[in-house]
C-alpha positions as CSV (number, residue, x, y, z in Angstrom):
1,X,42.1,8.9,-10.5
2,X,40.4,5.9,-9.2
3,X,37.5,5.9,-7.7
4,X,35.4,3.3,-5.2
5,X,31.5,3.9,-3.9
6,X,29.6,2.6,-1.1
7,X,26.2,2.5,-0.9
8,X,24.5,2.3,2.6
9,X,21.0,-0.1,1.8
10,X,19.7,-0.2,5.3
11,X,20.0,3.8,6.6
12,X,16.3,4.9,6.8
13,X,14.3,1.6,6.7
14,X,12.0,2.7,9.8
15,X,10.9,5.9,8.1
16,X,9.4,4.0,5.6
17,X,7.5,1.8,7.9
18,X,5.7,-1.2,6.3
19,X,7.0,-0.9,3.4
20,X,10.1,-1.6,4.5
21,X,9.7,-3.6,6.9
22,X,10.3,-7.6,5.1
23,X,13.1,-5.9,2.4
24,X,15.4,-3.0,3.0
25,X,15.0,0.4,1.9
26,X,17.7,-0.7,-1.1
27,X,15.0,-3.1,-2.7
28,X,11.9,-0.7,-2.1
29,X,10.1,-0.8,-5.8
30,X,10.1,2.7,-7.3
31,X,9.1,4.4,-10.6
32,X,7.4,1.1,-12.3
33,X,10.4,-1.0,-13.2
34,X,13.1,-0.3,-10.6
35,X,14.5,-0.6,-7.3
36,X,15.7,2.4,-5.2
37,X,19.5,1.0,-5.1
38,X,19.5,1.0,-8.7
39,X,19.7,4.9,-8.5
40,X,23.5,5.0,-6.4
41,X,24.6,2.3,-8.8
42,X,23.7,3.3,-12.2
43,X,25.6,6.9,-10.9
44,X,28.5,5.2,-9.9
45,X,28.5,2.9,-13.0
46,X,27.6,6.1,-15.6
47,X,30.4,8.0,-13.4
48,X,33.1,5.5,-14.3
49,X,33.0,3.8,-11.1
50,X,33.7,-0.1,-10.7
51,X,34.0,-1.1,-7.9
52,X,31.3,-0.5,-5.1
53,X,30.0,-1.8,-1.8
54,X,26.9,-2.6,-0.5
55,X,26.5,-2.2,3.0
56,X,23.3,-4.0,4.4
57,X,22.2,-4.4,7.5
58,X,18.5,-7.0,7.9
59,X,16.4,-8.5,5.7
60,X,18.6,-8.2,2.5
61,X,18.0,-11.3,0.6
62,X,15.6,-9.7,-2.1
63,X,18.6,-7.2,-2.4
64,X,20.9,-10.1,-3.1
65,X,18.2,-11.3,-5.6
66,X,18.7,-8.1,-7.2
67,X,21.5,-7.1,-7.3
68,X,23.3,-10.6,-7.9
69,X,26.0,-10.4,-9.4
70,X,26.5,-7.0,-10.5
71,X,25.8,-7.8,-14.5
72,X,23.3,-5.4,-15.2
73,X,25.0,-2.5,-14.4
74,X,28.4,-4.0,-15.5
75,X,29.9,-4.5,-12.4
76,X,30.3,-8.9,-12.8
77,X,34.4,-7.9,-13.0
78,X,37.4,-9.9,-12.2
79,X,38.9,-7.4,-10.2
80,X,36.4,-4.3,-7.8
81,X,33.2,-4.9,-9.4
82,X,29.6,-5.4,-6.9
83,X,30.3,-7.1,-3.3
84,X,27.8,-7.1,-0.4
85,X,29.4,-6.1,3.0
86,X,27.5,-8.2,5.1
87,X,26.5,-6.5,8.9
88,X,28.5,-8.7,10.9
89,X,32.0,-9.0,8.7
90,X,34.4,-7.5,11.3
91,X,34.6,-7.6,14.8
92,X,31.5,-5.8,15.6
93,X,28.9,-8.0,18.2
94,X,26.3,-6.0,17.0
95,X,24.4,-4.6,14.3
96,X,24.9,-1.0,13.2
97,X,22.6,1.6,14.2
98,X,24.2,4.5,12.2
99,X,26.6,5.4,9.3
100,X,29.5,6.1,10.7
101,X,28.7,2.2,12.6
102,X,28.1,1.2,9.3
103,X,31.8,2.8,8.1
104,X,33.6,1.2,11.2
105,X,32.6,-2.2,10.5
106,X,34.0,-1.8,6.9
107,X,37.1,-0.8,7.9
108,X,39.0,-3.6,6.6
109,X,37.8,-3.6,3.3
110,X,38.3,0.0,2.8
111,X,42.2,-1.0,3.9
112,X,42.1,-3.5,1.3
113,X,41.2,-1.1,-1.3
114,X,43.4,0.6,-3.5
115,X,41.4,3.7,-4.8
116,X,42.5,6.9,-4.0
117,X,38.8,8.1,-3.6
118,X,35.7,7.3,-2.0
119,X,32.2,8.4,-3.0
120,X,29.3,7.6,-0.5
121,X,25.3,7.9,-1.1
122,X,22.7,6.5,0.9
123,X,20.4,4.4,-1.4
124,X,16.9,6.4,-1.2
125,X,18.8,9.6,-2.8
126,X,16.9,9.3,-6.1
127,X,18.9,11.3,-8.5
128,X,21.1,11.0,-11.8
129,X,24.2,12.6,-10.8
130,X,27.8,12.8,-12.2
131,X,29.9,11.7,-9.2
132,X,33.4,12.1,-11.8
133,X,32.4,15.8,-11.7
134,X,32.2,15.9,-8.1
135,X,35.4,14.1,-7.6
136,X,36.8,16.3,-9.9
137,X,35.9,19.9,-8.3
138,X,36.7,18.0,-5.1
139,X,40.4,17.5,-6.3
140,X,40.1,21.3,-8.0
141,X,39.6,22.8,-4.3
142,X,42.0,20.5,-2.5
143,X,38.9,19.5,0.0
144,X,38.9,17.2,2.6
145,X,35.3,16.3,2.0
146,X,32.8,17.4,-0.7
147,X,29.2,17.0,1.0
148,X,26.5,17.4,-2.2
149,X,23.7,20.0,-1.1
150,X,20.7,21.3,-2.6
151,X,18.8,24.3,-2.3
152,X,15.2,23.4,-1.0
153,X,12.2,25.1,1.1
154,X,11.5,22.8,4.7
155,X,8.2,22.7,5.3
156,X,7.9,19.4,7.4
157,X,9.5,18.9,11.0
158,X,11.9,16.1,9.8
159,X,15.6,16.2,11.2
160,X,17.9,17.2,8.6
161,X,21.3,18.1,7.9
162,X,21.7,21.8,7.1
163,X,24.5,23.2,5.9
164,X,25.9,27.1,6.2
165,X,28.5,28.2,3.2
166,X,30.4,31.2,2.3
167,X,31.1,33.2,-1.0
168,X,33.4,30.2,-1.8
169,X,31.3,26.7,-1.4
170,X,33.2,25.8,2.1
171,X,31.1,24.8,5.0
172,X,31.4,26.8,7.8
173,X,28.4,25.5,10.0
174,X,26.4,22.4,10.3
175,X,23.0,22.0,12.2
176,X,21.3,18.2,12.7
177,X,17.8,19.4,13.7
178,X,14.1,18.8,13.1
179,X,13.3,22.8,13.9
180,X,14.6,24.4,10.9
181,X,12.3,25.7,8.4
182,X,11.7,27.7,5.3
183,X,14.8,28.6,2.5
184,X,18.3,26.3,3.3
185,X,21.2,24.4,1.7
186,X,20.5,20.6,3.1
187,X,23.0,18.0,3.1
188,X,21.5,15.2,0.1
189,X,23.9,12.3,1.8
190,X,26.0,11.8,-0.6
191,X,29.4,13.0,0.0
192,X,33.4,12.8,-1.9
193,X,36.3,11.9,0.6
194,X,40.0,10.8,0.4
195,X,40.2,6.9,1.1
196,X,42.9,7.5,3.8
197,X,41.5,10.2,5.2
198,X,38.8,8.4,5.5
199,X,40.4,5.8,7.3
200,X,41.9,7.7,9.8
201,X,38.7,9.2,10.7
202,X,37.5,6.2,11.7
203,X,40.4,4.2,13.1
204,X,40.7,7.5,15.8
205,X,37.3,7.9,16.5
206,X,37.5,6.5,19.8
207,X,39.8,9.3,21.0
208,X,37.7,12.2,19.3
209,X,34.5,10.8,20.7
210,X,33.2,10.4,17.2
211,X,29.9,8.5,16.4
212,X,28.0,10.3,14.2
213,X,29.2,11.3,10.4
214,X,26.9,14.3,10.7
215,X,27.2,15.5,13.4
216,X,30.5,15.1,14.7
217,X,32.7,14.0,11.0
218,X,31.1,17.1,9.5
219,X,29.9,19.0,12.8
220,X,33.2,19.4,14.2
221,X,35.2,18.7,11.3
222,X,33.7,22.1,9.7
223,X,36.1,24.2,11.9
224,X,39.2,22.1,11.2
225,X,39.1,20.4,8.0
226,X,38.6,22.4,4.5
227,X,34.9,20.7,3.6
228,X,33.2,21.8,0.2
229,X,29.5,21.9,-0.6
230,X,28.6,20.6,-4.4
231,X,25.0,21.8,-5.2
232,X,23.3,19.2,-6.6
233,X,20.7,21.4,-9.1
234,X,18.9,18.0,-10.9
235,X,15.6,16.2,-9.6
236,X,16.3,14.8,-6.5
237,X,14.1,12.8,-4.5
238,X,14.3,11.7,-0.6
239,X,12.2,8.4,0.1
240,X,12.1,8.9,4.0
241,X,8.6,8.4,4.4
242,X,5.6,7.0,3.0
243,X,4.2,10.0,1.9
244,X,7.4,11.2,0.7
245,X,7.5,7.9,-1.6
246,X,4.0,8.5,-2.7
247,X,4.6,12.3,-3.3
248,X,7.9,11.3,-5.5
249,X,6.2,8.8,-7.4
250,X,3.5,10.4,-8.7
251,X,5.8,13.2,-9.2
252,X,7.2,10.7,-12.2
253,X,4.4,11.3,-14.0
254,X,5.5,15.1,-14.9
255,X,7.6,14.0,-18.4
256,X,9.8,16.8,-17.2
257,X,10.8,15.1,-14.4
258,X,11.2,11.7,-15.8
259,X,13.6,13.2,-18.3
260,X,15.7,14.6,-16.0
261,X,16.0,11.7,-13.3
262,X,16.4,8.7,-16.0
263,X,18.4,10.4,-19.2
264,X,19.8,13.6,-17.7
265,X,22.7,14.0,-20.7
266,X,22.3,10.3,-22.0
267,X,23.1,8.7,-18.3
268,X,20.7,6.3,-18.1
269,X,19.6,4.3,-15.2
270,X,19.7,0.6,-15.4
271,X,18.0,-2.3,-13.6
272,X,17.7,-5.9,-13.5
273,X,16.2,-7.2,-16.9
274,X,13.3,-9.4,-17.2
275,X,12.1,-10.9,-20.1
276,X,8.2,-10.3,-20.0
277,X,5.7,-9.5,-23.0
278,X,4.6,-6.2,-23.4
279,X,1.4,-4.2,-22.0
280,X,-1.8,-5.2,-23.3
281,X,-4.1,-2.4,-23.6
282,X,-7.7,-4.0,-24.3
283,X,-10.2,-1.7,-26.0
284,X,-12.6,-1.7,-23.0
285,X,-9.5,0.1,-21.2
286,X,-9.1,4.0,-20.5
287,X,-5.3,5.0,-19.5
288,X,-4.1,8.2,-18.7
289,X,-1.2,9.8,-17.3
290,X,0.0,6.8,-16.1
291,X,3.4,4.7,-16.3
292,X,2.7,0.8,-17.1
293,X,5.4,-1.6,-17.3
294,X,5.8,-4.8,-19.4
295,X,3.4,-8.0,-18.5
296,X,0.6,-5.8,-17.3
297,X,-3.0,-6.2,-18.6
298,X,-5.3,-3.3,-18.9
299,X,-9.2,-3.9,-19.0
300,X,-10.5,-1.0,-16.6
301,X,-9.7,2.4,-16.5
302,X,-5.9,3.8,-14.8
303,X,-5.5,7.3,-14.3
304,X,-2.3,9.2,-13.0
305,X,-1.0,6.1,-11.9
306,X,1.8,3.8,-11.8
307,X,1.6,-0.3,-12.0
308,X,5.0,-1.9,-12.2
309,X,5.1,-5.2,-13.9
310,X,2.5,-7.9,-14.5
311,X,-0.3,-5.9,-13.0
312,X,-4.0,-6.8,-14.4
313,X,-6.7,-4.4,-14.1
314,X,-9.7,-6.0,-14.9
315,X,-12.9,-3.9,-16.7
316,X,-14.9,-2.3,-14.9
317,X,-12.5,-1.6,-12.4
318,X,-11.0,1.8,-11.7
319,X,-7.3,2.3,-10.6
320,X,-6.5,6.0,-9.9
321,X,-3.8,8.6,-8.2
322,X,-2.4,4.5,-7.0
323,X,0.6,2.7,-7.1
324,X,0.7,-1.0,-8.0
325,X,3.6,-3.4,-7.4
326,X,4.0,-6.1,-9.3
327,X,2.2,-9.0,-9.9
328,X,-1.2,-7.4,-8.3
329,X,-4.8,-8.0,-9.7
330,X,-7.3,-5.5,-9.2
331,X,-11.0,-7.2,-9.8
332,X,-13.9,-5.8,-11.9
333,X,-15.8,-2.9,-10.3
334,X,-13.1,-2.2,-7.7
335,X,-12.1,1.3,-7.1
336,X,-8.5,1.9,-5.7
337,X,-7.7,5.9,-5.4
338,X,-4.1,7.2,-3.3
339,X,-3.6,4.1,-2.7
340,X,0.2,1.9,-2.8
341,X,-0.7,-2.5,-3.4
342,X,2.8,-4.2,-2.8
343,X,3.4,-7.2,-5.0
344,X,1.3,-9.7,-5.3
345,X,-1.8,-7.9,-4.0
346,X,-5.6,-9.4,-5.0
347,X,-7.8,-6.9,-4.5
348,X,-11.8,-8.9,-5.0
349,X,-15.2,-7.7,-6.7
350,X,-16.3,-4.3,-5.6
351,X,-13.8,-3.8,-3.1
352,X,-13.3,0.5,-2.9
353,X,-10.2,1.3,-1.2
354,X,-8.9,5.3,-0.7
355,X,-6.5,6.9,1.4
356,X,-5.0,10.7,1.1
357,X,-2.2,12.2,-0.9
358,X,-0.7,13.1,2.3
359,X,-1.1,9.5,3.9
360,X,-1.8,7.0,1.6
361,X,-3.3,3.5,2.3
362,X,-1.1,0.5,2.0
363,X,-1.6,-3.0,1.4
364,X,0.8,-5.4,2.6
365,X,2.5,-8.1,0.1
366,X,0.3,-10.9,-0.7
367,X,-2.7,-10.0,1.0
368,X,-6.3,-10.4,-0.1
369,X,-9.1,-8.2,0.0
């Protein structure tokens, strides 16, 4: 059984606004040390994977700084391994403004692979899954495609994927809409599908009129084709917002939830390594509930908050219900609450700064208040 992923970097980088806006969603900080792609690839890696694609689209160079070459998750190989699919490597004259785009202009490399099985996942699907196991009951039911769902309660008016089962995990329905509320089985965007028949999906899509995986791969295919749903039952976390990556990272704070995203059964989730001294925690300090990485230094108070590497909170100052990228400095007697600093953030003297749970304030890389 061999097994290749693809990891789309660039899907949902206008949801997140600002904060995407100079990197792509792939490189988006998240839970104090990592990066959201580290999620797809530690999966894929943990699941036995080696060989994966990076689809990227704009503004993937701190991706590339990532990522490099693959080491850190043990993907520097001689043969599969990490590769970036640049946006413009085929034919296409311009850039990609959906997945199945994105899966056209891959084509040849997919031809050029060997595996008999391809797993996809978009890179803000922040979960530690076992894609083997997926393959596996994907190759148990003789599926076409495996679509990974999970049981959740809509309560905003976002567009999503919904998907309609029967008694025996087969999709029999699927609705794209932003009007579909309360108890439903939604569609995580990560998904299990035969190389070639992957291939011929796409190399006759002109002829079916396909141009959207959703709605017309899994929309129409539903009818014809024998697609599976695998409940995904694990945290699971969909960045496709600002709020949304607020809500989810304070949500990391609950032990429970770290324990179930970052060592669920011993898979771990891996990152690029830095070598940086540890937190100092001066006596004049006050921490609680908070994650703090290495390199930061703690004079003031932090409370259910997270500051990813290198952060200095000076005393007096008072850092709470916040996120902190790294490399910030927060002055004495400033007071940050719901807020999200990018890196390299200098907040001055007796600056007070607060947004809302619901729509935190942001402050841009490098800037000075």
């Amino acid at each position: 059984m061999k097994i290749m992923g693809i990891v789309f970097s660039n899907i949902h980088d206008k949801e997140l606004g600002e904060l995407a806006a100079k990197r792509t969603l792939a490189s988006v900080p998240f839970g104090g040390r990592y990066r959201l792609v580290d999620f797809p690839l530690s999966n894929m890696v943990n699941s036995g994977i080696s060989k994966v694609g990076i689809v990227t689209k704009l503004n993937y160079q701190s991706l590339m700084d990532h990522v490099g070459s693959g080491k850190h998750w043990d993907l520097a190989r001689k043969n599969g391994g990490l590769m970036i699919l640049p946006p413009f490597g085929e034919e296409m004259h311009s850039l990609y403004n959906s997945r199945f785009e994105a899966l056209k202009n891959i084509v040849h490399f997919l031809k050029r692979s060997e595996e008999d099985y391809v797993v996809m996942s978009d890179c803000d699907c922040v979960c530690n899954a076992d894609f083997s196991e997926i393959v596996r009951y994907h190759m148990d039911r003789h599926a076409d495609i495996t679509v990974v769902y999970r049981n959740k309660n809509i309560s905003e008016g976002k567009e999503r994927t919904v998907l309609t089962l029967d008694k025996n995990e087969r999709v029999t329905d699927v609705t794209v809409s932003d009007k579909l509320f309360g108890a439903r089985s939604v569609y995580t965007n990560i998904c299990v599908m035969n190389r070639r028949f992957l291939l011929n999906i796409l190399e006759n899509s002109a002829e079916h009129g396909y141009k959207s995986f959703s709605k017309d791969v899994l929309g129409k295919g539903c009818k014809n084709w024998h697609i599976c749903g695998y409940e995904h039952k694990g945290y699971f976390a969909t960045i496709d917002s600002m709020a949304n990556y607020y809500k989810h990272s304070i949500e990391l704070l609950d032990k429970k939830n770290r324990e179930s995203l970052f060592h669920n059964g011993g898979a771990n989730i891996y990152t690029k390594v830095r070598d940086s001294a540890p937190c100092r925690i001066e006596d004049t300090s006050l921490v609680q509930n908070s994650l703090i990485a290495d390199g930061c230094v703690i004079e003031g108070t932090v409370i259910n908050s997270i500051l990813f590497r290198g952060v200095k909170v000076a005393k007096g100052a008072i850092v709470k219900n916040s996120v902190v990228f790294q490399e910030s400095e927060i002055s004495q007697g400033s007071k940050l609450n719901c807020v999200i600093a990018d890196k390299q953030v200098r907040i001055l003297e007796n600056r007070e700064l607060s947004g809302h749970e619901t729509h935190p304030y942001y402050i841009a890389k490098n800037v000075v208040i």
